[in-house]
N, C-alpha and C positions, 0 to 999 in steps of 0.2 A: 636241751637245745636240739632242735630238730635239726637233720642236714642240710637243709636249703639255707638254716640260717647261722651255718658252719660255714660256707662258699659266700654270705652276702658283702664281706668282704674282701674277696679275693677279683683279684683283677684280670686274670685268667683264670682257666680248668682248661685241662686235657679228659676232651670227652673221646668215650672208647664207644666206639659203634662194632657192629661185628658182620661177617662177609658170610654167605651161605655155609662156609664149609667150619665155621667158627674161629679163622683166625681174626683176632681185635687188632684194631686200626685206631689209631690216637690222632687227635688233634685237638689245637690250643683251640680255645673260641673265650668269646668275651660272655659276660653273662651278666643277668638281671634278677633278682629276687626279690617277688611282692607277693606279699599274701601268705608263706610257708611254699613258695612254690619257686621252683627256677626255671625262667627263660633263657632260649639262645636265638640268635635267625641267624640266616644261612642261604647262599643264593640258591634258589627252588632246584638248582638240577645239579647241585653238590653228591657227591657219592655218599657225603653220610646221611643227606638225607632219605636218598632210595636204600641204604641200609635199615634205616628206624622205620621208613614205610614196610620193608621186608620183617623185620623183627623188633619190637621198642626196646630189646632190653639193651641196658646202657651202663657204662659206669664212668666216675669222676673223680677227679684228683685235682686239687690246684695243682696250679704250673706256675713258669713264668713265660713270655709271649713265645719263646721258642719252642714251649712244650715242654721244657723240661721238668718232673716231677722231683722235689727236694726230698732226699732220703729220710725217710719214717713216715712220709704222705700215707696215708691209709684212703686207698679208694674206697666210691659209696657205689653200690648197687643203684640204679632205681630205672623207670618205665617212661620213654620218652613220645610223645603224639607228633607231629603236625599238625600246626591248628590252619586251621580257615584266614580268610581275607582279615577277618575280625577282629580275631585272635591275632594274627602277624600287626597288626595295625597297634595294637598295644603295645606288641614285644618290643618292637619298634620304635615308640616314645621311651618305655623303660629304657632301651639301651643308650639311647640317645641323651638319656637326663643322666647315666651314669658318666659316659664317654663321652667327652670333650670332640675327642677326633672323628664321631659319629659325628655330631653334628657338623663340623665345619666341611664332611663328607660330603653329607645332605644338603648343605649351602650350598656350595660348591657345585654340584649336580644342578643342584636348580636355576644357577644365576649362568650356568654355562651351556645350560639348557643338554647336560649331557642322557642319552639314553638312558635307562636303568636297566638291571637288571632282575626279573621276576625273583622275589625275594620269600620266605616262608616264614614263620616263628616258631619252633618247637620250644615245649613245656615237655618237663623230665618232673616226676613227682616220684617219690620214694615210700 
């Protein structure tokens, strides 16, 4: 079993990004996996995404929405990108067909004709 399809059902992951001077920073994010691959998104100007543009390496642990990691979690190492318009436009259906509350998000946004905000997809592959 490959790692991505250890997390495919998990409903969170506390993804660790890491800060110039190397101390890790945790947070819960929702996630998607197709293909042996795992998606997250994340609004374009979140800190952990200018941490993975600074450096991809990453690592994961299911959670539960608080972040909390259940004792014996074994984190996974792997290499996270920012994808393009493209790429996020997929991530983006994926999370959406998984979460429920994606979409009535994304409803919700539309029918209220709310702003959005610029959005990214990052791919972690191990």
């Amino acid at each position: 079993m490959t790692p991505a399809e250890q997390f495919a059902r998990a409903k969170y992951v506390s993804l660790t990004t890491y800060r110039k001077d190397g101390t890790p920073v945790a947070t819960p994010v929702w996630l998607a996996v197709d293909g042996g691959e795992l998606f997250i998104v994340s609004d374009a100007d979140a800190w952990k995404v200018k941490r993975i543009r600074r450096t991809s390496r990453v690592s994961l642990t299911p959670c539960d929405v608080r972040g909390r990691v259940a004792s014996g979690a074994v984190p996974v190492e792997g290499s996270a990108r920012v994808l393009d318009d493209a790429g996020t436009a997929r991530v983006r259906a994926l999370i959406a067909r998984k979460y429920l509350l994606s979409r009535l998000g994304n409803w919700a946004a539309r029918v209220l004709r709310m702003p959005k905000k610029p959005v990214v997809g990052i791919i972690v592959t191990f």
